[in-house]
C-alpha positions in Angstrom: 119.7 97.8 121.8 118.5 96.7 118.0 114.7 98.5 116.6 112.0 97.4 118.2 110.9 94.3 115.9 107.2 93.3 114.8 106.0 90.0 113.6 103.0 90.7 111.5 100.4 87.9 110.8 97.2 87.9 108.0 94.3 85.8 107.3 95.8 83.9 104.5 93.1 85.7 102.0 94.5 88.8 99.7 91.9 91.5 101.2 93.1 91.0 104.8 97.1 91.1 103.4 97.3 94.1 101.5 96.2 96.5 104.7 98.5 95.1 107.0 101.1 95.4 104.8 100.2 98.8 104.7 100.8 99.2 108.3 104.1 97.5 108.5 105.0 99.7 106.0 103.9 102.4 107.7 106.5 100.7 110.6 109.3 100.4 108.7 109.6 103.8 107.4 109.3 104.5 111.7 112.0 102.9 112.3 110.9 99.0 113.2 112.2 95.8 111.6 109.2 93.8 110.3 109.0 89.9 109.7 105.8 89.3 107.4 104.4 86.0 108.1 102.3 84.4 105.2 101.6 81.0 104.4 103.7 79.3 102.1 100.7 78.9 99.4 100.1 82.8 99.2 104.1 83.6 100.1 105.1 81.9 96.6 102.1 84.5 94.9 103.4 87.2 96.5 107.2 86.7 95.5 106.1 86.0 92.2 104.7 89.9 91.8 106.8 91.5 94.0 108.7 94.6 92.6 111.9 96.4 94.1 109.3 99.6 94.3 107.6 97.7 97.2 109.9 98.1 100.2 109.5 94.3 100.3 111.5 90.9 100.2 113.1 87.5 101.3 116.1 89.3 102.2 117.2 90.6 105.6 117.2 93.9 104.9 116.8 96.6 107.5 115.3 99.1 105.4 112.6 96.3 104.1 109.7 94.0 105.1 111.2 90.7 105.4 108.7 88.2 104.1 108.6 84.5 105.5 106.3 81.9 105.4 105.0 78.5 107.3 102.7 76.3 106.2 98.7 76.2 106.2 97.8 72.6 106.8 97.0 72.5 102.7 97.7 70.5 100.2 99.4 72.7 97.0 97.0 71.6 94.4 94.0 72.0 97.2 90.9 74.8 97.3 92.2 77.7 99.5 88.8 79.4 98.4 87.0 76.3 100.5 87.0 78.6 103.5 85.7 76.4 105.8 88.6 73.5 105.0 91.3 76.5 105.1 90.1 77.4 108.3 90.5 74.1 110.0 93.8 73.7 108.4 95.1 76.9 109.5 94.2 76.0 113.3 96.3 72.5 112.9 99.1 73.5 111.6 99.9 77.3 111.9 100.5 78.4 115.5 102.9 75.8 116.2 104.6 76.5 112.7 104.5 80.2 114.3 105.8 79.8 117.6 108.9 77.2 116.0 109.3 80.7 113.5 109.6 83.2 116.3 111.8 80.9 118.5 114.0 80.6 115.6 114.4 84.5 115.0 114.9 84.9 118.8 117.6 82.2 118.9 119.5 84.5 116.6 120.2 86.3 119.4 119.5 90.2 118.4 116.5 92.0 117.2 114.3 89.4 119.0 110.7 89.6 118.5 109.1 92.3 120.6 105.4 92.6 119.3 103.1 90.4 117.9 100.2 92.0 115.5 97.9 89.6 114.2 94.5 89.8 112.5 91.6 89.8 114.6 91.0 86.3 112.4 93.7 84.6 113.3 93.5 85.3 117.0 95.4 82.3 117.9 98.9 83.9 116.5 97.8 86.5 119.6 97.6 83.5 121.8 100.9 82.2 120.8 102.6 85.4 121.6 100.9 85.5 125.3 102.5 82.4 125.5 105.8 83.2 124.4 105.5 86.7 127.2 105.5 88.5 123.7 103.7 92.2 123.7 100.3 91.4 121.2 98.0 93.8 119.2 95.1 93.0 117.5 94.4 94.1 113.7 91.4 94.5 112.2 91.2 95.3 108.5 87.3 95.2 108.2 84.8 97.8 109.2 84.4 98.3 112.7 80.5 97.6 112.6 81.7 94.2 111.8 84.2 94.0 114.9 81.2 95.2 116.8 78.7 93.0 115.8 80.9 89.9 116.6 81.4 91.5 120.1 77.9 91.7 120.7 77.4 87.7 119.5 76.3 86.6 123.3 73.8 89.6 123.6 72.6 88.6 120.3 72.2 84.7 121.6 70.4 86.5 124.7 68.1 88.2 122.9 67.3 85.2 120.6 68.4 87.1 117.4 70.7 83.8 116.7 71.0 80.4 117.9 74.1 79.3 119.5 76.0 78.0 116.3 75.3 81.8 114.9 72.1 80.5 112.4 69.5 83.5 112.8 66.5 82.4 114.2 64.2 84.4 111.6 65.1 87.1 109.1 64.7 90.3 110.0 67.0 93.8 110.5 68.8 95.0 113.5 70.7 97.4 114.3 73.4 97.4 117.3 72.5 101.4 117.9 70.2 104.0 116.4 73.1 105.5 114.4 74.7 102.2 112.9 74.0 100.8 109.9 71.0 98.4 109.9 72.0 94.9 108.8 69.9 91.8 107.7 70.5 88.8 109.3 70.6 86.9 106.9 73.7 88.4 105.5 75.6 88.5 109.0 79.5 87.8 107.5 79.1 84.1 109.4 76.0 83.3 107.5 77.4 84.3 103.8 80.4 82.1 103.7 80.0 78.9 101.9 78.1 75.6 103.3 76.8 75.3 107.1 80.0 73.5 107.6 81.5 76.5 106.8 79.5 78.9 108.9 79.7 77.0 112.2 83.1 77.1 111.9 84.0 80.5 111.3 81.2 81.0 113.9 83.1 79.3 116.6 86.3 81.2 115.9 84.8 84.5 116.2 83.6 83.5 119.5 86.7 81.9 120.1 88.7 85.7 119.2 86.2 87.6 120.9 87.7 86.0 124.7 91.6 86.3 123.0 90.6 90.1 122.4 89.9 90.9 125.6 93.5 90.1 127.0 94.9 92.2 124.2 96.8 95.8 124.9 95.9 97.3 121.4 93.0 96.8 119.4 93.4 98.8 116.0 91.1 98.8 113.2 91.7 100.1 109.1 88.8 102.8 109.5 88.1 106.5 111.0 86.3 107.5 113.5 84.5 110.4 110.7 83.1 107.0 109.2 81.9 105.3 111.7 81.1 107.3 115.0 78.6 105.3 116.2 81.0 101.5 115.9 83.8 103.3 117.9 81.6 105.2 120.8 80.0 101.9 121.6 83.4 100.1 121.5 85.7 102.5 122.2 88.5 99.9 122.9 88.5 99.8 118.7 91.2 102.6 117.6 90.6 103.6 114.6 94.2 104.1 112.4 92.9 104.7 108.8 93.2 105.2 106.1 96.1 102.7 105.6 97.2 103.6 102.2 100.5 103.1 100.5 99.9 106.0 98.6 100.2 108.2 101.8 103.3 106.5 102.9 104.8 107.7 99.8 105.5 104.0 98.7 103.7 101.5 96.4 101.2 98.8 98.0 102.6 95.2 98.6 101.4 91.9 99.0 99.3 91.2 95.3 98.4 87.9 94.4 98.3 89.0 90.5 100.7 91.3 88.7 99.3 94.8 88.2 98.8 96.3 84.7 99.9 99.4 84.9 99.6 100.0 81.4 95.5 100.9 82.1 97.0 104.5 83.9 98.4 105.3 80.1 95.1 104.4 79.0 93.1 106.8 81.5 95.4 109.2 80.6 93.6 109.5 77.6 89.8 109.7 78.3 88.1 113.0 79.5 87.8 113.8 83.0 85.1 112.1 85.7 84.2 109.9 82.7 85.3 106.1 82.9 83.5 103.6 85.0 86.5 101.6 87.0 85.2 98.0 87.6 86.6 95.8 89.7 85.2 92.3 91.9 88.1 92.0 94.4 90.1 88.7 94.7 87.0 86.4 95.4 84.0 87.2 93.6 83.3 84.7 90.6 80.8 84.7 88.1 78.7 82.1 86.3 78.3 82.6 82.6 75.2 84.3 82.8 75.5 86.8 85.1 79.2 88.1 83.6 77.6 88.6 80.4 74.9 90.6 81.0 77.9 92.5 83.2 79.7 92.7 79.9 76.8 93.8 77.8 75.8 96.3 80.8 78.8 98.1 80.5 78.1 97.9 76.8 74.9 99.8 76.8 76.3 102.4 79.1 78.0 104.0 76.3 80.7 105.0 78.6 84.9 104.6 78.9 84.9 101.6 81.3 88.1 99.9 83.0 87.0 96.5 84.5 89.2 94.1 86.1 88.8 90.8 84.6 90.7 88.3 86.8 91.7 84.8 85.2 89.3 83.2 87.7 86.5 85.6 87.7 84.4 82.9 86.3 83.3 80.0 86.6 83.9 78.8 82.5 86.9 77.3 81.3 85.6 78.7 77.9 85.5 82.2 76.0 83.1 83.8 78.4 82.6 87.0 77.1 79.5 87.9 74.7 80.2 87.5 70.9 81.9 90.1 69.5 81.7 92.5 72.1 85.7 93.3 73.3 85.7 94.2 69.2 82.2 96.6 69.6 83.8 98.2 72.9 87.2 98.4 71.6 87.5 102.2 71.3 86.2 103.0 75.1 86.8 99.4 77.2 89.6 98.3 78.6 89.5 95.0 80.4 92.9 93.9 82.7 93.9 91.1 84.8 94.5 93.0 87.7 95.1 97.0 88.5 96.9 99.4 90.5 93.8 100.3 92.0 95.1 103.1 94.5 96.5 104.7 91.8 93.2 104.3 89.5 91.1 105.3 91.7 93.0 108.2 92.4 93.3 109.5 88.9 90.9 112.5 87.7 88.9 110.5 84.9 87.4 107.9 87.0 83.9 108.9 87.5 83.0 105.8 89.6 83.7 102.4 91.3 81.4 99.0 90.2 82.3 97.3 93.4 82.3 94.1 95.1 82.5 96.4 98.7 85.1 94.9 100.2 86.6 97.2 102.9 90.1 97.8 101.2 88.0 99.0 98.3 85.3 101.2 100.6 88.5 102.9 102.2 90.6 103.6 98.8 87.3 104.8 96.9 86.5 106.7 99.7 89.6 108.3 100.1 89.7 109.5 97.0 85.9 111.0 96.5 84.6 108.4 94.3 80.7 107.2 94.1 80.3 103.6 94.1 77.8 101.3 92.7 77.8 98.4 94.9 77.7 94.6 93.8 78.4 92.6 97.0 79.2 89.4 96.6 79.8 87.5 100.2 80.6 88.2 104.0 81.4 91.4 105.1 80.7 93.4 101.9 76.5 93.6 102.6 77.3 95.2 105.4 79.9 98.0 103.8 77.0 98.3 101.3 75.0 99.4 103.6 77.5 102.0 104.9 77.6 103.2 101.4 73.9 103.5 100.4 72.1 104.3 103.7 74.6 105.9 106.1 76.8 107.6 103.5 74.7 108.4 100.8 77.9 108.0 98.1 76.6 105.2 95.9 73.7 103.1 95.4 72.7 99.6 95.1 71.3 97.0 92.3 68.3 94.7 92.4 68.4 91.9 91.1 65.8 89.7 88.7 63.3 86.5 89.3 66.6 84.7 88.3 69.0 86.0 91.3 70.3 88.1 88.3 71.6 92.0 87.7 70.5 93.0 84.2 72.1 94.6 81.7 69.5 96.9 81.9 69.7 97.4 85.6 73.5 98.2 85.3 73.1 101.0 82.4 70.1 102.7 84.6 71.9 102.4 87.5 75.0 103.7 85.8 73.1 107.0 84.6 71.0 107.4 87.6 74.8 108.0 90.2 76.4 109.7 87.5 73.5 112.3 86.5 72.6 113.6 90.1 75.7 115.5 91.2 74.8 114.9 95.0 76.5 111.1 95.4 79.4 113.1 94.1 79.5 116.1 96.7 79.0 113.6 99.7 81.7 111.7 98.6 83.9 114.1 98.3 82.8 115.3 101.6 83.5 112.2 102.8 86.9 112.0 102.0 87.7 115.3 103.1 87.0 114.0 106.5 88.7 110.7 105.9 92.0 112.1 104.9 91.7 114.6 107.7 91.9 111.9 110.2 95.6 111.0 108.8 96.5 114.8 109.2 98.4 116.0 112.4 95.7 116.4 114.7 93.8 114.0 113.6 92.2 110.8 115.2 93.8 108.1 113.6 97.1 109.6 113.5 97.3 110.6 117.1 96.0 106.5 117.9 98.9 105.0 115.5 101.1 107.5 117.1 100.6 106.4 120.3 100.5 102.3 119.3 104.0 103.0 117.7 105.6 104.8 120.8 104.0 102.3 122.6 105.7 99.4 120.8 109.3 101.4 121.2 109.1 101.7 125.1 
């Protein structure tokens, strides 16, 4: 008998990639042979990053993630940040391209496909494993608020909190139990993703997954149960497994669409301990003109070591976009970067804190390394890890913005000197993580739940 082998498939988008390559590291190193399906689009990326440090290739090698990829629906030179038309690609084209992949890998005639895990997002590669008799898990790299507030869509349709294409029928803050955080709904994750178009599609499909979840075996989720008590005692069919980091799996994390700079760790090296402000906007935030410069010129008037990640994309100019003359006036204590090893910054001793976008990868990696945040969400799911991080946590604090929809330079420097002057966002957080990493310990609640999934997966 050959190992147990997993076919592991993301939503084609780099924040829901990177954890479950975690896992299937995690998997390998257990003794499973994992084939990593990504679309052809984000397979290319990938490969073009990749490094032999990542435990990661096109090869067939057993002691490796073997990445392959099918097409999206997508035309090369077309939008993948038009969520709505990726979406409705992805549903044309992809399970078919899936269930040709895994008849192909069976058809090979030894280490046949045994288990299917699949993000909660693309819940029709689940469907095509029932098909094929294939065992199925569910993933879910978000928070698990955000799992549970898409289980509870029909009592929120009941209760005429939304209509039945998800549009809130008047603004106002709920909260699915006392001890959850309270969200807005005007920033449900449905409602902040591009056009109505958009919305009513993404919409359908999560009422569409919320039917395929309920026929699945394992539903796991990238959080703890120390972070969110509340999500996993009203759904307790959510396991928690975090944190997924690479870092604990004693390898390097996979699955970038940019190359990292490590060149920035020399760099923090050299400034003083708890005293440079790491700024980074994830893979889909963008910018217009206005609001990155008074970003830049924030940072400026901080007077503080700052790292920020500046992707090539990050705005919306074709143009110099930065203030005149300002890389030259923060020369000596900025250090701007395409894209960062951000495990490993955030886990070295002179970051004081994390400007964030909020996106769950980043919650879990600041968290589990004690950092404060100062949160800048930008769309979906990333009010709602705000909210975590300001009202239930208490590690970080928010910004307001102007008449003009803007965060001021002025905003960002107070806001800057109010987290890093009171010494209590600090002790929570590293409270927090205490309990975080705890729950990867032996004896802990997310090791004993990915414990079981794996022995499950082997019989």
């Amino acid at each position: 008998m050959g190992k147990p082998h997993v076919v592991a498939v993301p939503y084609p988008a780099q924040g829901h990639i990177i954890p479950l390559m975690e896992l299937a590291q995690c998997l390998i190193k257990c003794g499973f042979k994992v084939t990593f399906v990504n679309t052809e689009f984000n397979h290319k990326r990938v490969m073009n990053v990749i490094s032999d440090k990542n435990n990661v290739g096109e090869d067939q090698n057993q002691n490796q993630i073997h990445l392959v990829s099918i097409p999206d629906g997508l035309e090369p030179r077309e939008d993948r940040n038009e969520l709505g038309k990726l979406t409705e690609a992805i549903f044309r084209v992809m399970p078919t391209k899936l269930e040709e992949l895994i008849e192909k890998i069976n058809g090979l005639g030894s280490d046949s496909v045994s288990c299917v895990i699949a993000d909660v997002s693309v819940g029709w590669a689940l469907d095509v494993a029932e098909k094929m008799g294939i065992r199925r898990a569910a993933f879910w790299p978000a928070a698990a608020a955000l799992w549970a507030m898409v289980f509870s869509v029909p009592k929120l349709i009941d209760d005429r909190i939304i209509d039945n294409d998800g549009t809130p029928l008047k603004n106002q803050m709920i909260q699915l139990s006392p001890t959850m955080p309270a969200m807005s709904t005007s920033s449900l994750v449905w409602t902040c993703i591009g056009d109505f178009t958009a919305q009513k599609l993404v919409f359908d499909i999560m009422v569409k997954n919320i039917k395929t979840m309920k026929g699945t075996e394992w539903q796991i989720c990238n959080s703890t149960y120390e972070q969110e008590p509340a999500a996993f005692t009203s759904f307790p069919q959510i396991l928690p497994i975090g944190p997924l980091l690479a870092s604990e799996q004693l390898g390097n994390s996979a699955g970038h669409f940019w190359e990292e700079d490590s060149s920035c760790l020399k760099w923090l090296d050299q400034q003083p301990p708890c005293s440079v402000i790491y700024v980074a906007f994830g893979s889909f935030t963008v910018f217009d003109q206005t609001q990155f410069q008074e970003l830049a010129l924030g940072l400026e008037l901080t007077n503080r070591p700052f790292l920020w990640v500046v992707r090539p994309d990050i705005t919306d100019e074709t143009t110099e976009a930065y203030p005149n003359g300002f890389e030259e006036r923060v020369a000596t204590r900025g250090r701007m970067v395409g894209w960062a090893p951000q495990q490993k910054v955030l886990s070295h001793p002179s970051i004081a804190c994390f400007l964030s976008h909020c996106g769950w990868n980043s919650t879990m990696e600041s968290v589990s390394n004690g950092i404060p945040f100062l949160c800048w969400p930008y769309f979906a799911d990333q009010f709602l890890n705000q909210s975590y991080v300001c009202d239930v946590w208490k590690v970080g604090l928010g910004f307001n913005r102007d008449e003009r929809g803007i965060i001021t330079q002025g905003e960002i420097k107070e806001k800057v000197e109010e987290l890093l002057s009171d010494q209590s966002f600090k002790a929570r957080a590293l409270d927090l993580k205490e309990k975080a990493m705890g729950e990867i310990k032996e004896g802990g609640c997310s090791h004993k739940n990915l414990h079981n999934f794996i022995e499950w997966m082997k019989a």
